[in-house]
PDBQT receptor file of N, H, CA, C and O in Angstrom, charges set to zero:
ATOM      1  N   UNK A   1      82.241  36.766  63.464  1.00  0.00    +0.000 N 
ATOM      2  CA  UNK A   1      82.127  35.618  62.587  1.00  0.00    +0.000 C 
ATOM      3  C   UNK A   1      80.674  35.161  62.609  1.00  0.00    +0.000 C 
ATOM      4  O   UNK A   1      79.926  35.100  63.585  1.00  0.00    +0.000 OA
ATOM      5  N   UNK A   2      80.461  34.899  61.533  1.00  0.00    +0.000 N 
ATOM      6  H   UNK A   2      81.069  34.948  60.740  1.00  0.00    +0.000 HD
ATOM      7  CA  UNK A   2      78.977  34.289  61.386  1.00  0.00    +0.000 C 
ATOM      8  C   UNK A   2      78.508  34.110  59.830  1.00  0.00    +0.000 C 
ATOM      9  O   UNK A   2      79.133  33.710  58.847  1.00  0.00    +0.000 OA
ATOM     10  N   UNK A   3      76.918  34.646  60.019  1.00  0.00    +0.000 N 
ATOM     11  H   UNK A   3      76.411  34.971  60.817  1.00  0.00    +0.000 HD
ATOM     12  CA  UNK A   3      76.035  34.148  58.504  1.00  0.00    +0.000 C 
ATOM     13  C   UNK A   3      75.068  35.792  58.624  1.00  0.00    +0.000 C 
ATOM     14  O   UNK A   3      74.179  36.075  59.428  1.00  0.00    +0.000 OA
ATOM     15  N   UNK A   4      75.681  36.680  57.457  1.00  0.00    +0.000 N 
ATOM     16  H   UNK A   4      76.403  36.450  56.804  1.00  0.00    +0.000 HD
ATOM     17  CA  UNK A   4      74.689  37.696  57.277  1.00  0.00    +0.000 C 
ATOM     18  C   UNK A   4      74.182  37.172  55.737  1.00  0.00    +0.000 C 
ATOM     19  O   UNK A   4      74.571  36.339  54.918  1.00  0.00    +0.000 OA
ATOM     20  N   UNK A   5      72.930  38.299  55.855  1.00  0.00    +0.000 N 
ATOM     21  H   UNK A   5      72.614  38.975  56.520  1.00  0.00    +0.000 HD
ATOM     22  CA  UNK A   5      72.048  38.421  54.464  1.00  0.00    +0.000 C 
ATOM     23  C   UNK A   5      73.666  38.503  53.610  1.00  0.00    +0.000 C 
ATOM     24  O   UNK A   5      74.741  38.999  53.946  1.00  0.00    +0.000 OA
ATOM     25  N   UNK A   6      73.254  37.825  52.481  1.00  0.00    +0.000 N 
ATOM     26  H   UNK A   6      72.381  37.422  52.208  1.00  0.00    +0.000 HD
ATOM     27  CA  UNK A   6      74.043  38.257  51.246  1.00  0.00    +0.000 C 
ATOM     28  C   UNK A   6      75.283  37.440  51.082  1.00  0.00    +0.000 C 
ATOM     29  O   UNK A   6      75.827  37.281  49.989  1.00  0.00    +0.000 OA
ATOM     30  N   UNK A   7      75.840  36.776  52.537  1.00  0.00    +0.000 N 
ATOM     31  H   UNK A   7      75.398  36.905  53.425  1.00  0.00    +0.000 HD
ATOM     32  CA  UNK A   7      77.022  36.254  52.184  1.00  0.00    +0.000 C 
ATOM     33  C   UNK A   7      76.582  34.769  51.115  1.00  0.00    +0.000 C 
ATOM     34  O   UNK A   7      75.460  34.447  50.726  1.00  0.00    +0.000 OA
ATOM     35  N   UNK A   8      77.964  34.054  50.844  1.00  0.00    +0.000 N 
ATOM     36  H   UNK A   8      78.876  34.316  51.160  1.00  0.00    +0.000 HD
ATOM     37  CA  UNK A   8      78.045  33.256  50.160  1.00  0.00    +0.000 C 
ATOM     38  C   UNK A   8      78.095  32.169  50.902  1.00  0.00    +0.000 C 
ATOM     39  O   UNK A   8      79.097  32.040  51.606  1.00  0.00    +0.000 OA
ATOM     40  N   UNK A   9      77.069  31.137  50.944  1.00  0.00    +0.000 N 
ATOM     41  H   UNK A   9      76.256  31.243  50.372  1.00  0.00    +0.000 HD
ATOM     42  CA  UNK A   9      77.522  29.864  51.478  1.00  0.00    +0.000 C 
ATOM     43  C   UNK A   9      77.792  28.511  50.842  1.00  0.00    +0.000 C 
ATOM     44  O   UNK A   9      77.037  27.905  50.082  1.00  0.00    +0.000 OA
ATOM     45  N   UNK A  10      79.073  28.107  51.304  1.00  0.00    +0.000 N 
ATOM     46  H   UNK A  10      79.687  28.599  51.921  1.00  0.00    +0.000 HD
ATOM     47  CA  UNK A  10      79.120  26.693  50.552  1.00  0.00    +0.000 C 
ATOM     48  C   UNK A  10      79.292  25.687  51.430  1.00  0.00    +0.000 C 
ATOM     49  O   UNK A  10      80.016  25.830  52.415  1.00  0.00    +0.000 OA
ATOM     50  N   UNK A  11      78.594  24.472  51.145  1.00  0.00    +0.000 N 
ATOM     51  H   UNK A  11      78.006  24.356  50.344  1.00  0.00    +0.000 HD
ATOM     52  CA  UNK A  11      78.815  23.178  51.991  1.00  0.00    +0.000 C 
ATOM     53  C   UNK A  11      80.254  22.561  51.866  1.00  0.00    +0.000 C 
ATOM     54  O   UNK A  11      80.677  22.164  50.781  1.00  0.00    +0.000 OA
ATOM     55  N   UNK A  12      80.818  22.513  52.758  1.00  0.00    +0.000 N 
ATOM     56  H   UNK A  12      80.475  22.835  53.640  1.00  0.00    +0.000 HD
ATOM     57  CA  UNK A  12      81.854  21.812  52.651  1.00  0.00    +0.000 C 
ATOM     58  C   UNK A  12      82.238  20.446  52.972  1.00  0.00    +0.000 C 
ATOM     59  O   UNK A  12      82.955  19.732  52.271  1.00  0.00    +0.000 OA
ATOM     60  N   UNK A  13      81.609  20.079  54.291  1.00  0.00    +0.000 N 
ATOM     61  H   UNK A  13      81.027  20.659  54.860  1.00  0.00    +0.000 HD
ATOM     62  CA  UNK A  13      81.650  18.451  54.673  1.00  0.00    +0.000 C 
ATOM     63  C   UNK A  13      80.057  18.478  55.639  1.00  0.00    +0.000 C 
ATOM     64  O   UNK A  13      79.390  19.440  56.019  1.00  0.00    +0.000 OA
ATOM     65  N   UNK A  14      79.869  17.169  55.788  1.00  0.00    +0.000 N 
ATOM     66  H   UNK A  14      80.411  16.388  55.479  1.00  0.00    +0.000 HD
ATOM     67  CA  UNK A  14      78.900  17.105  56.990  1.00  0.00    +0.000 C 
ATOM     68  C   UNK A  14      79.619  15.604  57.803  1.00  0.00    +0.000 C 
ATOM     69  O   UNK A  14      80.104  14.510  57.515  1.00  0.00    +0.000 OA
ATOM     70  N   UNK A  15      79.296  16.424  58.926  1.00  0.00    +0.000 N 
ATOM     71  H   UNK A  15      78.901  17.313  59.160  1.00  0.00    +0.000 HD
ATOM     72  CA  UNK A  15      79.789  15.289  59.863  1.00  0.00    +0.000 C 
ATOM     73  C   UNK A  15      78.591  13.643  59.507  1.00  0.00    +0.000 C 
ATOM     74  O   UNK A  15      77.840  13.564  58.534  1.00  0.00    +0.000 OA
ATOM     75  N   UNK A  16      78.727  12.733  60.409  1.00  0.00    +0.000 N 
ATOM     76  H   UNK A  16      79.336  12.797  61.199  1.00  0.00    +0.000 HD
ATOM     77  CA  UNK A  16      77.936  11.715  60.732  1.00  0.00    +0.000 C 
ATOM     78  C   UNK A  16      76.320  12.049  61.362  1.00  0.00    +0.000 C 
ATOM     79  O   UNK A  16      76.240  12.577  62.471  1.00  0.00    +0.000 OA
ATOM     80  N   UNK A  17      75.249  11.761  60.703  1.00  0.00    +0.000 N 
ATOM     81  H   UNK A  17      75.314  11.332  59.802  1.00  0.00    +0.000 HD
ATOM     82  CA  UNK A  17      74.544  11.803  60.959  1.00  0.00    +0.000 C 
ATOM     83  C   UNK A  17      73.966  13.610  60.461  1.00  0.00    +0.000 C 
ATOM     84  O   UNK A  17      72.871  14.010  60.856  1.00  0.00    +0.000 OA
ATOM     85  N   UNK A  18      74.546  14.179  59.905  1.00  0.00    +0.000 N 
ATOM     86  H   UNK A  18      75.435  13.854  59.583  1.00  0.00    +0.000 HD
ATOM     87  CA  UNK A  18      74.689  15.392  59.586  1.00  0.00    +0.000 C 
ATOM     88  C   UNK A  18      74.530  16.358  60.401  1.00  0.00    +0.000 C 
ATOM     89  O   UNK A  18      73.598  17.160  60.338  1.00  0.00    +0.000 OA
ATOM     90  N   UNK A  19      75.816  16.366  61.596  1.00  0.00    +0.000 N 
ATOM     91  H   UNK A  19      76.573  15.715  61.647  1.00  0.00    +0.000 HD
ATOM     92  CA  UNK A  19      75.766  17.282  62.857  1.00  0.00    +0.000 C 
ATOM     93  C   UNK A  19      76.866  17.080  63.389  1.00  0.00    +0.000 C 
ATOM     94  O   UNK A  19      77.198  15.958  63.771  1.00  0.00    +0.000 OA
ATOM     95  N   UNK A  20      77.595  18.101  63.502  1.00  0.00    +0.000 N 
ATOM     96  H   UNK A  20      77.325  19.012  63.192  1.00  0.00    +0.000 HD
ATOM     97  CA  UNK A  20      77.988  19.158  62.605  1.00  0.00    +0.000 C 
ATOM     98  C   UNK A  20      78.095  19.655  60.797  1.00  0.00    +0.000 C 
ATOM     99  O   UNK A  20      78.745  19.005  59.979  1.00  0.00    +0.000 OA
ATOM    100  N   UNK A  21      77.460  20.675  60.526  1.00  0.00    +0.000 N 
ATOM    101  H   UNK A  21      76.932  21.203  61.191  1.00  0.00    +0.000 HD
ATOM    102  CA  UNK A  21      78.185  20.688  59.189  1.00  0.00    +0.000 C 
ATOM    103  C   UNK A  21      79.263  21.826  59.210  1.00  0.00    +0.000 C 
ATOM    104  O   UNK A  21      79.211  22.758  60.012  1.00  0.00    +0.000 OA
ATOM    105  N   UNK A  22      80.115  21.696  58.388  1.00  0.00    +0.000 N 
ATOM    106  H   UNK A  22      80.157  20.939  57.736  1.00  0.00    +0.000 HD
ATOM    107  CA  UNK A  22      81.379  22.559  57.656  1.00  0.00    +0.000 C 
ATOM    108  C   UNK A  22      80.907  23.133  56.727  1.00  0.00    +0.000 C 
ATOM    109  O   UNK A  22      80.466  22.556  55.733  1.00  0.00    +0.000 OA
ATOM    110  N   UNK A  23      80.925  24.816  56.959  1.00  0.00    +0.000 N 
ATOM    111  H   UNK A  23      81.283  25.285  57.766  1.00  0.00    +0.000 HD
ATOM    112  CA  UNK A  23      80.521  25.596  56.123  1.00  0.00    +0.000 C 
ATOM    113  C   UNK A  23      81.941  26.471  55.647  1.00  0.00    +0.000 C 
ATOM    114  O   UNK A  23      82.897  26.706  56.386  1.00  0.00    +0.000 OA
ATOM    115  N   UNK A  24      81.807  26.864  54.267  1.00  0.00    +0.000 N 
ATOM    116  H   UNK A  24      81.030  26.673  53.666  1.00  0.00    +0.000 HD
ATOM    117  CA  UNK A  24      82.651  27.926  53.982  1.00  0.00    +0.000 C 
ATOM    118  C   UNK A  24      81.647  29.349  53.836  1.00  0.00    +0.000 C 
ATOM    119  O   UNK A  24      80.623  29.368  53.153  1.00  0.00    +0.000 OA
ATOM    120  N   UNK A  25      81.986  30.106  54.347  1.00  0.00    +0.000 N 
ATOM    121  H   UNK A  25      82.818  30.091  54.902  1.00  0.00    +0.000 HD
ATOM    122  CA  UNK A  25      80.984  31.807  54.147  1.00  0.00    +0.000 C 
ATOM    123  C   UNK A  25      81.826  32.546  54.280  1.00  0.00    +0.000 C 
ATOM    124  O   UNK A  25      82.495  33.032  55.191  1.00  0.00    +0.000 OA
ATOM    125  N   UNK A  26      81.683  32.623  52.623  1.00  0.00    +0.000 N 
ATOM    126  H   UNK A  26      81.139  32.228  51.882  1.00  0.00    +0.000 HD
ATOM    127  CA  UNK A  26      82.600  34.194  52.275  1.00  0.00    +0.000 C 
ATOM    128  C   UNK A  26      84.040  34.073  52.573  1.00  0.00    +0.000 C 
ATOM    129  O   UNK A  26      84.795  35.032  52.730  1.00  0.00    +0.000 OA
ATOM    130  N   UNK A  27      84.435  32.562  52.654  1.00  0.00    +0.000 N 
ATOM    131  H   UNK A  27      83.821  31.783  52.527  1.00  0.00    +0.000 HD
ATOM    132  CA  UNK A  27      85.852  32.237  52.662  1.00  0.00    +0.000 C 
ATOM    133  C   UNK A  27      86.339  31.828  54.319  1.00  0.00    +0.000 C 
ATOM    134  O   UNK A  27      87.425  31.300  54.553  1.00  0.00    +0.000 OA
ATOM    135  N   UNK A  28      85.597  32.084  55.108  1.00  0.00    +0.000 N 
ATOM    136  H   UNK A  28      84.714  32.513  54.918  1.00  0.00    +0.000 HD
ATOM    137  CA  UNK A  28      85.602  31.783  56.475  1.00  0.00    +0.000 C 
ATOM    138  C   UNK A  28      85.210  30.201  57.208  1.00  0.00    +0.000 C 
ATOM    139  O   UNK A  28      84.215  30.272  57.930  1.00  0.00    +0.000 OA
ATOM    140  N   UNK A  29      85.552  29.453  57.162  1.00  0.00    +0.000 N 
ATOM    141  H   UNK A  29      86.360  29.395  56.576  1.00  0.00    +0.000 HD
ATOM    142  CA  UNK A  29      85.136  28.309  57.629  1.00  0.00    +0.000 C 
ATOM    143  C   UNK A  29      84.529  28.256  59.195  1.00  0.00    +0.000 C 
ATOM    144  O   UNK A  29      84.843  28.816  60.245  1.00  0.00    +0.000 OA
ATOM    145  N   UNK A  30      83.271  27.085  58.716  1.00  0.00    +0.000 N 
ATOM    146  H   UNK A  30      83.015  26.631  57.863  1.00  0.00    +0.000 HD
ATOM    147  CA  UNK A  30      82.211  27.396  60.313  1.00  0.00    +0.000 C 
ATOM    148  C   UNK A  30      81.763  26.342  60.238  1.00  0.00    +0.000 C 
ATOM    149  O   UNK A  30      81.417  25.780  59.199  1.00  0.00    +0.000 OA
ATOM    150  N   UNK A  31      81.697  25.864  61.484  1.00  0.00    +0.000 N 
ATOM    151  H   UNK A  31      81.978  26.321  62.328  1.00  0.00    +0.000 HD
ATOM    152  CA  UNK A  31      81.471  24.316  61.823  1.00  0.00    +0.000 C 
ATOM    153  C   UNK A  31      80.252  24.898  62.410  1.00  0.00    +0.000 C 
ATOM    154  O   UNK A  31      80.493  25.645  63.358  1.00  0.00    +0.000 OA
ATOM    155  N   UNK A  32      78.523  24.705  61.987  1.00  0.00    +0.000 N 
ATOM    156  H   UNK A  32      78.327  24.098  61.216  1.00  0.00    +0.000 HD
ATOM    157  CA  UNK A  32      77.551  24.609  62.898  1.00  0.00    +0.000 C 
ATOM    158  C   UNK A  32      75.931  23.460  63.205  1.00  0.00    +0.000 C 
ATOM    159  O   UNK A  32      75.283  22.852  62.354  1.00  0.00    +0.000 OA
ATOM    160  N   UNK A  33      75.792  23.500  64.143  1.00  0.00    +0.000 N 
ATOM    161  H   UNK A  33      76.319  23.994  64.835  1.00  0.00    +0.000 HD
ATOM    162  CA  UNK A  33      74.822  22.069  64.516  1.00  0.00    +0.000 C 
ATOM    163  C   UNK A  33      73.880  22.279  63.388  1.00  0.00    +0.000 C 
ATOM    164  O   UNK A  33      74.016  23.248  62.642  1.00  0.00    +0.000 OA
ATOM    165  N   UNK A  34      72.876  21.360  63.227  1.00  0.00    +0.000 N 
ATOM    166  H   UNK A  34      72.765  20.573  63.834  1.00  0.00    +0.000 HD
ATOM    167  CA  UNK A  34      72.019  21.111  62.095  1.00  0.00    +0.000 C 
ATOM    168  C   UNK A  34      70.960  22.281  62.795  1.00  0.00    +0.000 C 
ATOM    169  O   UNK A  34      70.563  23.204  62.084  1.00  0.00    +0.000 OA
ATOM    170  N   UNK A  35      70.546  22.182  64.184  1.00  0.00    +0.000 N 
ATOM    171  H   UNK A  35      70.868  21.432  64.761  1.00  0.00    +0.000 HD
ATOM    172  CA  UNK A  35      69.622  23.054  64.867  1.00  0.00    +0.000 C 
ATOM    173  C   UNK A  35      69.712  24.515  64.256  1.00  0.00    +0.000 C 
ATOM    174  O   UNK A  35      68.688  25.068  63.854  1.00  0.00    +0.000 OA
ATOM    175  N   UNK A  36      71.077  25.195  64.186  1.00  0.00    +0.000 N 
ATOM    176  H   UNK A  36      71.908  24.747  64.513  1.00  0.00    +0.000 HD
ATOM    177  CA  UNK A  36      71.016  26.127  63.768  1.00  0.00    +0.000 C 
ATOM    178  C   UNK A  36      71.089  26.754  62.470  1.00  0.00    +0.000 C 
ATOM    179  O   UNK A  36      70.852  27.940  62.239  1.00  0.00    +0.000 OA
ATOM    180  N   UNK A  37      71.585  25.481  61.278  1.00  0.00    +0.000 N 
ATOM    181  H   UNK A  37      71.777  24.518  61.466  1.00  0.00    +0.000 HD
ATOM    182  CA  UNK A  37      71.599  25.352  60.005  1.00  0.00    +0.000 C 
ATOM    183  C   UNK A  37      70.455  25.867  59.588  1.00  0.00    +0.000 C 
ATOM    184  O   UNK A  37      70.406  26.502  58.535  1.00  0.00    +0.000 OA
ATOM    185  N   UNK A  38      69.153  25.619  60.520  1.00  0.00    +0.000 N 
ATOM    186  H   UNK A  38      69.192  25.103  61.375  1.00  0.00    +0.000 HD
ATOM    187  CA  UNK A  38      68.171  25.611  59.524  1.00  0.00    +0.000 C 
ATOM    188  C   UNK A  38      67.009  27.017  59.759  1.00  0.00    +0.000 C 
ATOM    189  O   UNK A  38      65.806  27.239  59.617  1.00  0.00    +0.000 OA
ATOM    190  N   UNK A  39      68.343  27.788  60.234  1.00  0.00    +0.000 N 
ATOM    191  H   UNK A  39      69.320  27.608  60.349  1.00  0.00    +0.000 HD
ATOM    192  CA  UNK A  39      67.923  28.820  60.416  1.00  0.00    +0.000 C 
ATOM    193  C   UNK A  39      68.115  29.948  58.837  1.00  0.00    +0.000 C 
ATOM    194  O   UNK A  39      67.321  30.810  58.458  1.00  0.00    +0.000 OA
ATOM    195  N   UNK A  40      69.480  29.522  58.172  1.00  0.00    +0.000 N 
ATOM    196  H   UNK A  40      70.125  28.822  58.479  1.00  0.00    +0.000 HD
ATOM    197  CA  UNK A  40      70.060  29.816  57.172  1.00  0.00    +0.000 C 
ATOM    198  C   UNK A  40      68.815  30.069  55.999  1.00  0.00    +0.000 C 
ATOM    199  O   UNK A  40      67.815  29.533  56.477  1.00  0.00    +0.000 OA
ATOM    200  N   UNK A  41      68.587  30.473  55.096  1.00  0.00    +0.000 N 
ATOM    201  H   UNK A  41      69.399  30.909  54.709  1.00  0.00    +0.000 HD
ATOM    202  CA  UNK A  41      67.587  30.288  53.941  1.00  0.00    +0.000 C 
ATOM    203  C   UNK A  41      68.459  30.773  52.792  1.00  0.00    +0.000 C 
ATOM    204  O   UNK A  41      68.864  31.922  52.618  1.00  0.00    +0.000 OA
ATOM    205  N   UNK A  42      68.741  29.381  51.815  1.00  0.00    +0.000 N 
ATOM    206  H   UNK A  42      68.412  28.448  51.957  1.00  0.00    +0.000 HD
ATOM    207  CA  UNK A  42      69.714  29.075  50.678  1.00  0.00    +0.000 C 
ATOM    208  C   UNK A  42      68.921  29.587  49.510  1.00  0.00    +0.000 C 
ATOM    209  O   UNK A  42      67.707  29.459  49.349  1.00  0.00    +0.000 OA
ATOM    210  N   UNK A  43      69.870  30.246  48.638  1.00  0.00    +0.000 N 
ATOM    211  H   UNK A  43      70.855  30.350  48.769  1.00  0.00    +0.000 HD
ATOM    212  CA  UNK A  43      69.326  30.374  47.148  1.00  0.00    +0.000 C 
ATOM    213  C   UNK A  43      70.280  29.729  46.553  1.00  0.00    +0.000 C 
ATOM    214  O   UNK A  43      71.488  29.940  46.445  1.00  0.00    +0.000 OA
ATOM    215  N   UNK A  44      69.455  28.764  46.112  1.00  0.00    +0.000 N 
ATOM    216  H   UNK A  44      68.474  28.593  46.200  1.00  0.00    +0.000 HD
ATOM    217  CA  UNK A  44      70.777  28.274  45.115  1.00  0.00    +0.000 C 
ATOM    218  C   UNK A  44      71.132  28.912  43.652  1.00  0.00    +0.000 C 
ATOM    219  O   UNK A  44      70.226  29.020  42.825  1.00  0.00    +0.000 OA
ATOM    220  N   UNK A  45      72.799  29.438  43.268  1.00  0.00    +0.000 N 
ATOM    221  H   UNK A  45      73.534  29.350  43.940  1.00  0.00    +0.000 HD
ATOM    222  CA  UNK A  45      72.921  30.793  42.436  1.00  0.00    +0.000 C 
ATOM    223  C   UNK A  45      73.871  28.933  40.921  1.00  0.00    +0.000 C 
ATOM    224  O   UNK A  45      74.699  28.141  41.370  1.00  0.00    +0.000 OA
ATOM    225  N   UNK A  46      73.595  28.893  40.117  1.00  0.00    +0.000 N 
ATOM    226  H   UNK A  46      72.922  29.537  39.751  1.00  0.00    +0.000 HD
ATOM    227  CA  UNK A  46      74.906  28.667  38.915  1.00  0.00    +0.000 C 
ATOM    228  C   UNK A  46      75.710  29.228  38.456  1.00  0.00    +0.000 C 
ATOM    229  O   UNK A  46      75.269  30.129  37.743  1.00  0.00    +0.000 OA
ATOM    230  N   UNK A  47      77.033  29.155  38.495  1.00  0.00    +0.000 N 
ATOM    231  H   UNK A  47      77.391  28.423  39.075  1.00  0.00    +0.000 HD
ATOM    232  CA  UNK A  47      77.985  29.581  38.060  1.00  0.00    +0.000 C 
ATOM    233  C   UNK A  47      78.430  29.194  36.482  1.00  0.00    +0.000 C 
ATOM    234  O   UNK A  47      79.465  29.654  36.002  1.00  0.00    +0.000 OA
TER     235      UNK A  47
């Protein structure tokens, strides 16, 4: 379980203070600290 190149990420909730966030990737739900969030690098795609 995790975050590779290519998957899909969507925000789903953020906790208080924004730490934890709730991620959906690729249909998998993942609760992770902001520390490691910002390891992620987003493209944002429109549907």
């Amino acid at each position: 379980m995790g975050c590779l190149p290519g998957n899909e990420v969507e925000l789903v909730q953020m906790a208080p203070f924004a730490d934890p966030m709730y991620l959906n990737i690729n249909g998998t739900h993942l609760a992770i600290r902001k520390e490691t969030a910002i390891h992620i690098l987003i493209e944002i795609t429109h549907e």
